[in-house]
C-alpha positions as CSV (number, residue, x, y, z in Angstrom):
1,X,-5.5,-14.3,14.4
2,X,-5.5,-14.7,10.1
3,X,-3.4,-17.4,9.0
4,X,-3.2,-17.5,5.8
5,X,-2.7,-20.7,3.2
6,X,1.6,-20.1,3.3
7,X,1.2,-22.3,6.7
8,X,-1.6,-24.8,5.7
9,X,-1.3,-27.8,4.0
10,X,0.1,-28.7,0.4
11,X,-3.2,-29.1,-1.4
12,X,-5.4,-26.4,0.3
13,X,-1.9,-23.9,-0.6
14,X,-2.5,-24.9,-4.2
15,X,-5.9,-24.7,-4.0
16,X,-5.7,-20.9,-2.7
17,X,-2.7,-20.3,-5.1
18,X,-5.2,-21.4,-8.2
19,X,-8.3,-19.1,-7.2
20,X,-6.5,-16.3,-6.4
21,X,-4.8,-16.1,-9.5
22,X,-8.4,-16.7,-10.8
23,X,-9.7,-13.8,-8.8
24,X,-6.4,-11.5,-10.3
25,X,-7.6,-12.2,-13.5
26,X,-11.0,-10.9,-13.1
27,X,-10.0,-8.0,-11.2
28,X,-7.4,-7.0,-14.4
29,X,-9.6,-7.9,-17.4
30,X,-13.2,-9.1,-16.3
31,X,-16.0,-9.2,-16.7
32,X,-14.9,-12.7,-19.1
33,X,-15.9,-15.6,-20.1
34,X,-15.0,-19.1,-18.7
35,X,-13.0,-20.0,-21.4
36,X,-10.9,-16.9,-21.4
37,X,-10.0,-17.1,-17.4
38,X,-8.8,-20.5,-18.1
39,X,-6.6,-19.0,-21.0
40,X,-5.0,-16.0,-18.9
41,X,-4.8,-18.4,-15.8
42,X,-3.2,-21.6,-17.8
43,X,-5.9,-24.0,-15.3
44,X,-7.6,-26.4,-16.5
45,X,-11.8,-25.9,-17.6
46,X,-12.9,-28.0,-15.4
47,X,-11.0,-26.0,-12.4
48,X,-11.8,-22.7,-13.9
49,X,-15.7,-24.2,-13.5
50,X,-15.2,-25.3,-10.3
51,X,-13.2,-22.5,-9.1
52,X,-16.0,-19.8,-10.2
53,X,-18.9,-21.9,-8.7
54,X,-17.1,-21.2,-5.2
55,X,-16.3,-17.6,-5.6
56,X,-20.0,-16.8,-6.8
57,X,-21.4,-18.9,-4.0
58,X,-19.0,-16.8,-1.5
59,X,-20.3,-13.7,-3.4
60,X,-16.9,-12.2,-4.6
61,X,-18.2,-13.0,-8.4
62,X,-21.4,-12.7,-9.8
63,X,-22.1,-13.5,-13.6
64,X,-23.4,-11.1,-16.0
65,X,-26.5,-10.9,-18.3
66,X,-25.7,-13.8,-21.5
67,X,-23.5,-12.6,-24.0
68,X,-22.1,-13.4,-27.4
69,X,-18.6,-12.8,-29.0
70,X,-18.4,-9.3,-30.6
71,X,-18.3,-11.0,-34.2
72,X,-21.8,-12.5,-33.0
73,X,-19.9,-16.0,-33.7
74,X,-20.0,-19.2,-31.5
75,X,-22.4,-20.0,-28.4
76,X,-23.3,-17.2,-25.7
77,X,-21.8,-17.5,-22.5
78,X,-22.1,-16.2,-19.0
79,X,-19.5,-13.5,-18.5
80,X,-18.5,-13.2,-14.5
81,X,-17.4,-10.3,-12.7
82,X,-16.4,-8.9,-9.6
83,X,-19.3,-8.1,-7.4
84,X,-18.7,-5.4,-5.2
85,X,-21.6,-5.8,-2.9
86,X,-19.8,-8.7,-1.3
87,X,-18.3,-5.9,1.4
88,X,-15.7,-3.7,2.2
89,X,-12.3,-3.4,3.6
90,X,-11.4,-1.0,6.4
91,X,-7.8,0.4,5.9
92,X,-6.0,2.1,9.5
93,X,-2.9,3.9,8.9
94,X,-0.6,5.0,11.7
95,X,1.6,8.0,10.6
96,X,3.4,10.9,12.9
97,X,1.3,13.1,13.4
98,X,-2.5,11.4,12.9
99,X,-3.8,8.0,12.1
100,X,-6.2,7.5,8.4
101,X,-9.1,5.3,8.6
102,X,-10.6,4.7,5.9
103,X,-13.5,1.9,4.3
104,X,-12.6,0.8,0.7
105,X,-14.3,-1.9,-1.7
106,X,-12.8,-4.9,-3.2
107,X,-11.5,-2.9,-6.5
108,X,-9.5,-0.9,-4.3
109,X,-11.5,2.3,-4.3
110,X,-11.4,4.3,-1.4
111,X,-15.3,5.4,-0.5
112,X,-14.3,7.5,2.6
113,X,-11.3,8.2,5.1
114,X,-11.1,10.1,7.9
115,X,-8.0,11.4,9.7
116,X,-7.6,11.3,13.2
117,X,-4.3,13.3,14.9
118,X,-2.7,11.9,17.4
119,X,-2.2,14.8,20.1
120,X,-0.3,13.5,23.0
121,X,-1.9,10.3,23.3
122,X,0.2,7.1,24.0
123,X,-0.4,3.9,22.0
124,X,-3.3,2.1,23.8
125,X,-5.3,5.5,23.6
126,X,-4.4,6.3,19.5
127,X,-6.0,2.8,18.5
128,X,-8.6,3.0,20.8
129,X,-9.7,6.4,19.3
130,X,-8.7,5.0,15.1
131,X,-11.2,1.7,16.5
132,X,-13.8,4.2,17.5
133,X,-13.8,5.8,14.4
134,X,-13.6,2.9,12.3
135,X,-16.7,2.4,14.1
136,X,-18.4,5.3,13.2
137,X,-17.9,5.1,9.7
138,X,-18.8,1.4,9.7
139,X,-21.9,2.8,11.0
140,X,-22.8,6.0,8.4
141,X,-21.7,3.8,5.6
142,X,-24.5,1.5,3.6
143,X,-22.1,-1.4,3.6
144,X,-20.7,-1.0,7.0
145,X,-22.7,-3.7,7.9
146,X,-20.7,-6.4,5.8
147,X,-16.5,-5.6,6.4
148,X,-14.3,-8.3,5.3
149,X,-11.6,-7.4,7.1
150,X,-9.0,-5.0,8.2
151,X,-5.8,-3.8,7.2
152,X,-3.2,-1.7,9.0
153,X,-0.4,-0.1,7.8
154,X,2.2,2.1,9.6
155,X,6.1,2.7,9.4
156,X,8.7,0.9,11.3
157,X,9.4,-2.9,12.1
158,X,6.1,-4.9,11.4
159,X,5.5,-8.4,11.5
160,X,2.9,-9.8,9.4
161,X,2.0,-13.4,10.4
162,X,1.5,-11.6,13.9
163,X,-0.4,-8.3,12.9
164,X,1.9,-6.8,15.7
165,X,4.0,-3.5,15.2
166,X,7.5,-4.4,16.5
167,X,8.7,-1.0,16.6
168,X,8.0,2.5,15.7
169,X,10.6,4.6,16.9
170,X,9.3,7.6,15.6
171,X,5.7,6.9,17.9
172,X,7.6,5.6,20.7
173,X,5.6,2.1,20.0
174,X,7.3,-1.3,20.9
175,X,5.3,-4.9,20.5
176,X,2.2,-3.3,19.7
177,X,-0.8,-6.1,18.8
178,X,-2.6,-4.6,16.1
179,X,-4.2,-7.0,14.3
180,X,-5.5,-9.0,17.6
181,X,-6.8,-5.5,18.6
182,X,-8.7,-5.0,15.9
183,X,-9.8,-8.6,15.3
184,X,-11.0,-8.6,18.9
185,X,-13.3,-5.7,18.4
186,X,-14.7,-6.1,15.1
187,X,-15.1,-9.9,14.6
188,X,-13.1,-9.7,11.5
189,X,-9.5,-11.0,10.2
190,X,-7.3,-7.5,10.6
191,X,-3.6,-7.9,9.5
192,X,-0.4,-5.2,9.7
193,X,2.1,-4.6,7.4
194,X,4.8,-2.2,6.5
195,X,3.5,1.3,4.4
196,X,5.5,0.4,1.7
197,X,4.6,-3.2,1.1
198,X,1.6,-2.6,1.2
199,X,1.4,0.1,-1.2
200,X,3.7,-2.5,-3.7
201,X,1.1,-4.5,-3.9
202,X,-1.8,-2.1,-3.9
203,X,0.5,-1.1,-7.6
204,X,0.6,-5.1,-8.4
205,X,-3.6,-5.4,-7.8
206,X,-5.0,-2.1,-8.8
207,X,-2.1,0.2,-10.2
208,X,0.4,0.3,-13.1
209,X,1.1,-3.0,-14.4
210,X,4.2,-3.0,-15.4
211,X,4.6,-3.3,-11.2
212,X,4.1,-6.7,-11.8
213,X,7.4,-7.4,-13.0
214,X,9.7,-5.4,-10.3
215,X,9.1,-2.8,-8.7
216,X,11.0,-0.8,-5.9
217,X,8.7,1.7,-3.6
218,X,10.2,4.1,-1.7
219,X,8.3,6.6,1.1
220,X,9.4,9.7,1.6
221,X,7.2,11.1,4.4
222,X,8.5,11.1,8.7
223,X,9.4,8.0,7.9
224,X,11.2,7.0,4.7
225,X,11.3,3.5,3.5
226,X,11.0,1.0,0.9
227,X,10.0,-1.9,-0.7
228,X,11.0,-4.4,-3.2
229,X,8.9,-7.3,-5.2
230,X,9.9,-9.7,-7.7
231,X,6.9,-10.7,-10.0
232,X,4.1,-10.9,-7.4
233,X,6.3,-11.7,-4.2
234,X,7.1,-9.4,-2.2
235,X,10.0,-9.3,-0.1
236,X,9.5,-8.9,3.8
237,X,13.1,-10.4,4.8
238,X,14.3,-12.0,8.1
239,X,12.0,-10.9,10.8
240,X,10.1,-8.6,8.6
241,X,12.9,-5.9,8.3
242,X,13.7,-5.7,4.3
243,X,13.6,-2.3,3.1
244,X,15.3,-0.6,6.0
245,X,16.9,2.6,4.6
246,X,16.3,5.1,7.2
247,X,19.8,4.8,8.1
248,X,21.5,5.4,4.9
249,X,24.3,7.9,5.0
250,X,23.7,11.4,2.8
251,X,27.4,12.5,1.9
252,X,27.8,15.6,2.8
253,X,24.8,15.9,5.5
254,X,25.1,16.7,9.1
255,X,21.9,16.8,10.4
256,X,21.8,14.7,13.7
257,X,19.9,11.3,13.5
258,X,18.0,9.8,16.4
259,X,20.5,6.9,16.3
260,X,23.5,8.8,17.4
261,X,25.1,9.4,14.1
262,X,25.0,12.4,11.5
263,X,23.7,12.2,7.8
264,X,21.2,9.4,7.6
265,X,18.9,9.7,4.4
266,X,15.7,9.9,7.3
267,X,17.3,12.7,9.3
268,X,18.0,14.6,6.1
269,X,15.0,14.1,4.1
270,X,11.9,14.0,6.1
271,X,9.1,15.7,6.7
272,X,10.2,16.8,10.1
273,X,13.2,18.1,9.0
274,X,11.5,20.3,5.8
275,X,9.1,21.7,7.8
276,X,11.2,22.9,10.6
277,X,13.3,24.6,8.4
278,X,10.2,26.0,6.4
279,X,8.9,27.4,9.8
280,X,11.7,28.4,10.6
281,X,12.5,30.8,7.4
282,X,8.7,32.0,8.8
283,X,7.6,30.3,5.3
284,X,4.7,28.5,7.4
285,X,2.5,29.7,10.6
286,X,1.9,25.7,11.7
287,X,4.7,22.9,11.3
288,X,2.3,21.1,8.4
289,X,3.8,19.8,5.5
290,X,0.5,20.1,3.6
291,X,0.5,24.0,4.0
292,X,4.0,24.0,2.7
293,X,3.5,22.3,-0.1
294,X,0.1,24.4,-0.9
295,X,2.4,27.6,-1.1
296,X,5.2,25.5,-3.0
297,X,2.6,24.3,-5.5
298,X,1.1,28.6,-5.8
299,X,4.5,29.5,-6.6
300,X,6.6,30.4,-3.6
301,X,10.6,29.9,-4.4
302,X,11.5,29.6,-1.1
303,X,9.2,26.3,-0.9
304,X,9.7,24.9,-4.2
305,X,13.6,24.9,-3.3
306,X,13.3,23.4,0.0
307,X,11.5,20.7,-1.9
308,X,13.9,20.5,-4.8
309,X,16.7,20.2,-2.8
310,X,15.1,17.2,-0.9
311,X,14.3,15.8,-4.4
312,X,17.9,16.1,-5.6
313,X,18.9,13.9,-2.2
314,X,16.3,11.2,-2.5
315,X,17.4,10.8,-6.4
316,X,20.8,10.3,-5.0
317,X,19.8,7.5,-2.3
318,X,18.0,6.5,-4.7
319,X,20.1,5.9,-7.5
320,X,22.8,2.7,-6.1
321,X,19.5,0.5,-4.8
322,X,18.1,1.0,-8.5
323,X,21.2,-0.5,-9.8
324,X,21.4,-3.2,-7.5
325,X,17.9,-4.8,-8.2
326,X,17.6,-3.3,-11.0
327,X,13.5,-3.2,-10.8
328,X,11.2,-2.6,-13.6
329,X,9.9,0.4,-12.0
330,X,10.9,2.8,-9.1
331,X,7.7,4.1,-7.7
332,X,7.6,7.2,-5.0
333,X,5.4,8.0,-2.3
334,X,5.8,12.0,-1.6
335,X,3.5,14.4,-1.3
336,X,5.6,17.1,-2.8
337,X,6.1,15.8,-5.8
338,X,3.3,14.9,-6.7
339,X,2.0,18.3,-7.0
340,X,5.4,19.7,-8.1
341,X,6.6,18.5,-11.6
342,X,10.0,20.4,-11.4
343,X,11.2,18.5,-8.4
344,X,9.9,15.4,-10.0
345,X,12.1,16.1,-12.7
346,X,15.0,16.8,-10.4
347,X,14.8,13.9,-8.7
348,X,14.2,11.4,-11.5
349,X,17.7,13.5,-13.5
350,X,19.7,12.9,-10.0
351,X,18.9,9.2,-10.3
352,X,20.2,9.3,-14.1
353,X,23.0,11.0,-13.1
354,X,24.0,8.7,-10.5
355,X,22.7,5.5,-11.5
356,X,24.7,3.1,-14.2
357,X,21.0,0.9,-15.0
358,X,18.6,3.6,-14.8
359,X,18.8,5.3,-18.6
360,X,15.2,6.5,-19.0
361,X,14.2,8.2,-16.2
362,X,10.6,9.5,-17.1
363,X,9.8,5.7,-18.0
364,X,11.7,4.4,-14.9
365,X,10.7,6.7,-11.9
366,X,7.4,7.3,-11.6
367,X,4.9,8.2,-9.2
368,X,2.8,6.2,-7.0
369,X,-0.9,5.7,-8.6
370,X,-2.1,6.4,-5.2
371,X,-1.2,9.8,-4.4
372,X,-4.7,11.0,-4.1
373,X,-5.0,8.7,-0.9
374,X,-1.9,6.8,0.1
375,X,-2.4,6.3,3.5
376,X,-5.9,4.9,3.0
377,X,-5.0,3.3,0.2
378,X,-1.9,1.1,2.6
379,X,-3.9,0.3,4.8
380,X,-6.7,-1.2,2.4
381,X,-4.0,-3.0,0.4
382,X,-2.5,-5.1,3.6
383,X,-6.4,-6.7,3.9
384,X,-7.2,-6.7,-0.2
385,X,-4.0,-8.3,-0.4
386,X,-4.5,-11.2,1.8
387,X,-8.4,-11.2,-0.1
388,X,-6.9,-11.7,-3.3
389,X,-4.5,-14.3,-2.2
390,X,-6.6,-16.7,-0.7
391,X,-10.4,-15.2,-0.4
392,X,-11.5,-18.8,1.2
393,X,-9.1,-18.3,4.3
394,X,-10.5,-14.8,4.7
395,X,-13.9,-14.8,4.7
396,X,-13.8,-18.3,6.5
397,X,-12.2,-16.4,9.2
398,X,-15.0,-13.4,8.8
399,X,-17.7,-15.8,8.5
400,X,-17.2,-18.1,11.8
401,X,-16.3,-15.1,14.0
């Protein structure tokens, strides 16, 4: 199993703490100069030199053709940049209804998914059938050959240092090993994480920057979520159970919730719940939330107001968490909104309306970055993550295996 440099000793954690943040600073602004990563970084030159000789021997950097400054002033210098033929991540993604897997390179573009549905299969059998798939695209792909690692992302109660899925009431999944799974298989470090911290710092590496400051994610989907960082540092919580608010009550709801009580936000708002009632108006033929929001984004009402209603509930929910960390931004993951603007615009008034911190909405609330591929994307992000954060630990790990 990946341990990474939070449990190793003082010197290597500051040694792993100084080239990632190296790494971060090529990923935002490279390709750059020496001199300027030592600037953005605060390190010294000498460990900015030292630094970049190691990440371009372990192939994550690779310097440019020689340059010179645009006012064709001072000395030319080698500019480095990320080199993307180093590998690729695999991303796994365990929702209701299917599992995502998908390969991604180190900039956090995804190059291919694939979505795998779950039918009646049990645990052991639905990551069997995700590994053997993972496989298959490791194989079509040209990089397959070279994966760095492996992230997986699902709902629920997940513990990181373990890679193991504690519980996913939703799948029926109790002290599931992941990560050792995967590991096992593929020779590779694979870590788990929770949807939604994963996709905070997916934001943080590749997304809006502002992210960086605060940001609270919340996932709206069969399971509904959230997540909360502090500048870079995301909070996991005792045991790995922060951003628990599947349970929150929804005044005036009374739809029955799988923990014996009435009116909790998941019960009300998820996907389960807007596509029964969808099917059950005879809006859609198959219980899939992708076909109702198809007809809700051509124009249906019927649709369009089972999804602004759900907007109007999540602004609500939303609105007392917003005040209480106060974040820099409150990003959603919800495929409805995404392709309907109206509800957007519900949902970000609701939070004005109830919220006593949150006075600009449309700079506030905003959308995920990732909502082209979210799932993939989570998955990526738990493995780019842990890349980006110490890169030695990881590819040690990929290297001796």
């Amino acid at each position: 199993m990946l341990v990474l440099s939070r449990a190793s000793s003082r010197p290597q954690r500051r040694r792993a703490v100084s080239v990632g943040s190296l790494l971060r600073v090529v990923l935002e602004h490279g390709p750059l100069p020496r001199s300027t990563m030592a600037r953005l970084t605060g390190l010294s030159p000498a460990s900015v030199t030292g630094h970049t000789a190691e990440l371009l021997a372990l192939g994550l950097l690779t310097e440019l053709p020689e340059a010179t400054a645009a006012n064709g002033m001072g000395r030319p210098f080698l500019p480095v940049d990320l080199d993307t033929s180093v590998g690729i991540v695999a991303g796994i993604h365990y929702a209701i209804p299917h599992a995502t897997v998908a390969l991604l390179d180190i900039r956090g573009r995804v190059l291919v998914e694939r979505r795998i549905p779950h039918g009646d299969a049990g645990a052991d059998r639905i990551i069997e059938r995700s590994a053997d798939a993972l496989a298959g695209l490791l194989y079509e792909h040209p990089q397959g050959d070279r994966l760095l690692g492996i992230g997986i992302a699902t709902g629920g109660w997940v513990d990181r240092d373990h890679g193991t899925i504690i519980e996913h009431p939703m799948l029926g999944w109790r002290q599931v090993p992941a990560g050792a799974i995967f590991s096992r298989r593929f020779g590779v470090p694979a870590l788990a994480d929770s949807h939604s911290r994963a996709l905070v710092r997916a934001e943080q590496l590749f997304g809006h920057p502002r992210s960086r400051e605060s940001v609270l994610a919340v996932f709206v989907g069969n399971v509904v979520d959230a997540a909360f960082a502090l500048g870079e540092q995301v909070h996991h919580g005792p045991r790995f159970q922060a951003g628990s608010i599947a349970h929150l009550p929804v005044a005036g709801s009374t739809e029955p919730c799988s923990c014996g009580r009435v009116g909790c936000l998941q019960a009300t708002v998820s996907e389960r719940r807007l596509v029964r009632r969808a099917h059950q108006a005879g809006l859609i033929a198959e219980r899939s939330v992708f076909e109702l929001v198809d007809i809700a984004a051509a124009g249906d009402p019927a649709a369009r107001e089972l999804f602004r209603r759900r907007a109007e509930v999540v602004g609500r929910a939303i609105a007392p968490i917003a005040d209480l960390l106060n974040p820099e931004l409150v990003l959603l993951v919800e495929p409805g909104l995404a392709r309907l603007p109206d509800c957007l615009a519900t949902l970000r008034e609701a939070v004005a309306r109830h919220s006593a911190t949150v006075t600009d909405p449309d700079r506030t609330v905003l959308m995920s970055s990732f909502m082209d591929a979210p799932l993939a994307m989570a998955g990526g992000a738990v493995m780019l993550d842990a890349l980006y954060t110490d890169p030695f630990t990881v590819l040690a790990f990929a290297e001796a295996s």
